[in-house]
C-alpha positions in Angstrom: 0.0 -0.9 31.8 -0.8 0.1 28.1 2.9 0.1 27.7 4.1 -2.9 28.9 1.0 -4.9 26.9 1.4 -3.6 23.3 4.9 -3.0 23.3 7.7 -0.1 23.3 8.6 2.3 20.9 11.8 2.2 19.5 14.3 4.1 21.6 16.9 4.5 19.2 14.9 4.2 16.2 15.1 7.2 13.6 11.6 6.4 12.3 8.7 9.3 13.2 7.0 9.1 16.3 3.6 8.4 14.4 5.8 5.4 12.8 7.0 3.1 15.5 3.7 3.6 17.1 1.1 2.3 14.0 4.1 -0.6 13.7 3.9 -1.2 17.7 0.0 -1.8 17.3 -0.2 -3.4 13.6 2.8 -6.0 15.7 0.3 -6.3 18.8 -2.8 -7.1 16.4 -0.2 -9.6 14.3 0.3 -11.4 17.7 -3.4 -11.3 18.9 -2.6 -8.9 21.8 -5.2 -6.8 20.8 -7.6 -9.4 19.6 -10.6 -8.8 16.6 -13.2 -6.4 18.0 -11.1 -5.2 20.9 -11.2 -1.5 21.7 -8.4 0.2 21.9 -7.3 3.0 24.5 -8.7 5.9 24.0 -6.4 8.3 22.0 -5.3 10.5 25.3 -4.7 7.7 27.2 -2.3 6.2 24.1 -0.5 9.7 24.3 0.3 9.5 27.9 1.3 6.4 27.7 3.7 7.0 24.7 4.6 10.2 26.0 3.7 11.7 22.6 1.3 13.8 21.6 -2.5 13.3 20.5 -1.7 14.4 17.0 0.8 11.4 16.4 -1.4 9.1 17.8 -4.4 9.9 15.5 -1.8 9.8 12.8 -0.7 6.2 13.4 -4.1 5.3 14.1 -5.3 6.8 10.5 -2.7 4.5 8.7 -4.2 1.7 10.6 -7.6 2.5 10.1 -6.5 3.0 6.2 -5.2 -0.2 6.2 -8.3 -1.7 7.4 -6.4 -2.8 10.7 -8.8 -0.9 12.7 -12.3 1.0 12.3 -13.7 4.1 14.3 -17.1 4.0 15.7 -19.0 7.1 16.0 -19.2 7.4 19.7 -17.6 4.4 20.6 -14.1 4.7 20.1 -11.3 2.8 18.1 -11.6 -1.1 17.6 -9.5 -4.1 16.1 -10.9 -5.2 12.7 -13.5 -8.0 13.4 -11.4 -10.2 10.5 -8.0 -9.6 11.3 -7.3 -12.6 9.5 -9.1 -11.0 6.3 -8.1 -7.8 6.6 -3.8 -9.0 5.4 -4.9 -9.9 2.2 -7.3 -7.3 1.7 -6.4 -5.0 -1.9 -4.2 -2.3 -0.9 -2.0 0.2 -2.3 1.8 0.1 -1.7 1.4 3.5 0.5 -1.3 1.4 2.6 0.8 -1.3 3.0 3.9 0.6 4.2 2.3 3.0 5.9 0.6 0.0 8.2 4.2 -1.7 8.3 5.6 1.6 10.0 7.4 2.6 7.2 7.5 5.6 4.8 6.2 5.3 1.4 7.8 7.7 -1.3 7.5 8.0 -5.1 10.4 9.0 -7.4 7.8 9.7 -10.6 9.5 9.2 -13.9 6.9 10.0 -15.8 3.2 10.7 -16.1 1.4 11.1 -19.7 -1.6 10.2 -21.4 -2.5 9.0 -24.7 -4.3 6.2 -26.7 -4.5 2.6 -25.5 -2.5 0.1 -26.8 -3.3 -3.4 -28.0 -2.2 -5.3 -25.1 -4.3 -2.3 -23.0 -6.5 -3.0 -24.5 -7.1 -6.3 -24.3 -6.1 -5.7 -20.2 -8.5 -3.1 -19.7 -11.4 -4.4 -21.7 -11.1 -0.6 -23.7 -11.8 0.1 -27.4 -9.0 1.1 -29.6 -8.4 4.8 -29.3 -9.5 5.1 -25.6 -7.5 7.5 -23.7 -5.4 6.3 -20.6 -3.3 7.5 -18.3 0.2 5.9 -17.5 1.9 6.2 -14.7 5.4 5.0 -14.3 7.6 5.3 -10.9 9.8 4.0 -8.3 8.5 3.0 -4.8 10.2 3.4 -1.6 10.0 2.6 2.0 12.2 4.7 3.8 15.0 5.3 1.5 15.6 1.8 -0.1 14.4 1.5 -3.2 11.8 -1.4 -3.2 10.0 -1.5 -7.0 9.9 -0.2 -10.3 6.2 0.8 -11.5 4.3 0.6 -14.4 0.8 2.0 -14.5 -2.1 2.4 -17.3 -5.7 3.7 -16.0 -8.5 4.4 -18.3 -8.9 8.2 -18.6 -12.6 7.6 -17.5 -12.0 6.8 -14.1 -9.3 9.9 -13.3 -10.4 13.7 -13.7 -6.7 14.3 -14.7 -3.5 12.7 -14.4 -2.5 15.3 -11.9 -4.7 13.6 -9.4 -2.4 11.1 -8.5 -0.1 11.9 -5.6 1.3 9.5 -3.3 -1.3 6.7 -3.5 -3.2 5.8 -6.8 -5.4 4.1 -4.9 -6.4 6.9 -2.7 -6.9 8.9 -6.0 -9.2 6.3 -7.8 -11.4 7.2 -4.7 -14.4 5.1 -5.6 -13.4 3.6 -7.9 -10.4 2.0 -6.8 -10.5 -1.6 -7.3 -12.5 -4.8 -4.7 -10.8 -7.4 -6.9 -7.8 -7.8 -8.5 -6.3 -10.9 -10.8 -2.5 -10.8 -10.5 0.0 -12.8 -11.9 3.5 -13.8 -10.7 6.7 -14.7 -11.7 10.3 -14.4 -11.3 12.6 -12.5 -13.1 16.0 -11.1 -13.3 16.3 -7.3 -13.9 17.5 -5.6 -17.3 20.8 -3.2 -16.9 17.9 -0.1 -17.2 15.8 -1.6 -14.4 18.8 -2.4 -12.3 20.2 1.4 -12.6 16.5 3.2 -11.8 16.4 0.7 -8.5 20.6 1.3 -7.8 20.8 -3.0 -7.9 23.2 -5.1 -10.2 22.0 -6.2 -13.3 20.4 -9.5 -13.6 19.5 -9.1 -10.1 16.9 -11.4 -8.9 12.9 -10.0 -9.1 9.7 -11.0 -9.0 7.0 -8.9 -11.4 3.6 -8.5 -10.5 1.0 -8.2 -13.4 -2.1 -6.7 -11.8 -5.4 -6.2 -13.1 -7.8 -4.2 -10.8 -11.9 -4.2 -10.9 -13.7 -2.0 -9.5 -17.6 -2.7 -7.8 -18.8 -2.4 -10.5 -17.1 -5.2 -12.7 -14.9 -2.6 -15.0 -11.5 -2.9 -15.3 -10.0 0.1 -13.6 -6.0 -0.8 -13.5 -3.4 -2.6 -15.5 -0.3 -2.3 -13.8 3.6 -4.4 -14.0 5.8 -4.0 -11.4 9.3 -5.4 -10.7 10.4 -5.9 -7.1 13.7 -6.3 -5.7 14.1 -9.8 -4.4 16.1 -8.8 -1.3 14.0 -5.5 -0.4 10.1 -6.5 -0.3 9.9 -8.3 2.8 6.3 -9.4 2.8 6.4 -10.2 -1.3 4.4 -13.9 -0.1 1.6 -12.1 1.0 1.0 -10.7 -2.7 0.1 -14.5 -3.8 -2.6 -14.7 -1.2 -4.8 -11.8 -1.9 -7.9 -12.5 -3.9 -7.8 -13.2 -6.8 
């Protein structure tokens, strides 16, 4: 059975149904269960199995499908990515990443603004002196932990306003979110401030991600910081693999 193959939902989780399912089938592709190219169940057929409805299973299969897990074929159904192996360190957004962990991405903005690039923008972004940007600056969640503290700066080119930006940044960028990034890591401990916003002890151990993102057509379209908790981002590693 479909069941007894991919693997159970959570009984006593408190996770939504649409949830444990998209983290039952991102496990099952993990492990090879479902292997690269493989269709998957037809979405009823899912349902009954799960004893859920069709509506949480296209839900969990969207994440997944966002996440570049899985891709729809007009007529054919829903399949396994052909390069599974790929597809992990594919650039994603932190929603994308969560969502296609089974968890539940949340923003706590603390502020949004615009105004003229800095120097060190700048230079980042490849801008003249006087551009307008956008910066975004929030805490990320999965679930109700706390996971980073984010800083964001996007040329005021590539947004209509900076009221686009919702959940994902990524998803608002729309095409012109970025196919490359250059990231660089390093550890750090946190500042009292940094500690408060993420409800840590100061001079907790971090890591901070400097991200530059370019979009297809070689301009720079992101310069973000963010400052992890050390004991919250489980799958931190994976950020050093992605291309670079």
């Amino acid at each position: 059975m479909i069941v007894e193959r991919i693997g159970r939902l959570e009984a006593e989780s408190a996770a939504p149904l649409y949830l444990q399912l998209q983290r039952v089938l991102r496990d099952a592709i993990e492990r090879r269960v479902l292997g690269p190219d493989e269709a998957l169940p037809p979405e009823r057929d899912l349902a009954e199995a799960y004893k859920v409805s069709r509506v949480t299973v296209r839900k969990a299969l969207d994440g997944l499908v966002d996440a570049r897990l899985l891709t729809r074929r007009q007529g054919a159904g829903t399949f396994v990515a052909t390069r599974v192996e790929k597809n992990f360190a594919t650039i994603s957004s932190f929603t994308e990443d969560m969502l296609s962990r089974g968890r539940a991405p949340r923003s706590e903005w603390l502020s949004r603004s615009e105004g003229s690039v800095t120097p060190e923008e700048a230079m980042a972004l490849g801008l003249s002196p006087g551009s307008p940007v956008y910066r975004f600056t929030r805490i990320r969640y999965a679930d109700t932990q706390s996971m980073a503290l984010e800083h964001a700066t996007i040329p005021a080119r590539v947004l209509e306003s900076r009221d686009m930006v919702a959940d994902s940044l990524y998803k608002a960028l729309g095409d012109n979110r970025p196919v490359r990034v250059l990231q660089r890591l390093r550890a750090v401990l946190f500042t009292p401030e940094q500690a408060e916003l993420l409800g840590i002890a100061a001079a907790s151990a971090g890591l901070e991600i400097e991200r530059r993102g370019f979009a297809a057509d070689g301009r720079t379209v992101e310069f973000t910081r963010s400052y992890y908790r050390g004991d919250a981002y489980d799958f931190v590693a994976e950020l050093s693999v992605g291309p670079v």
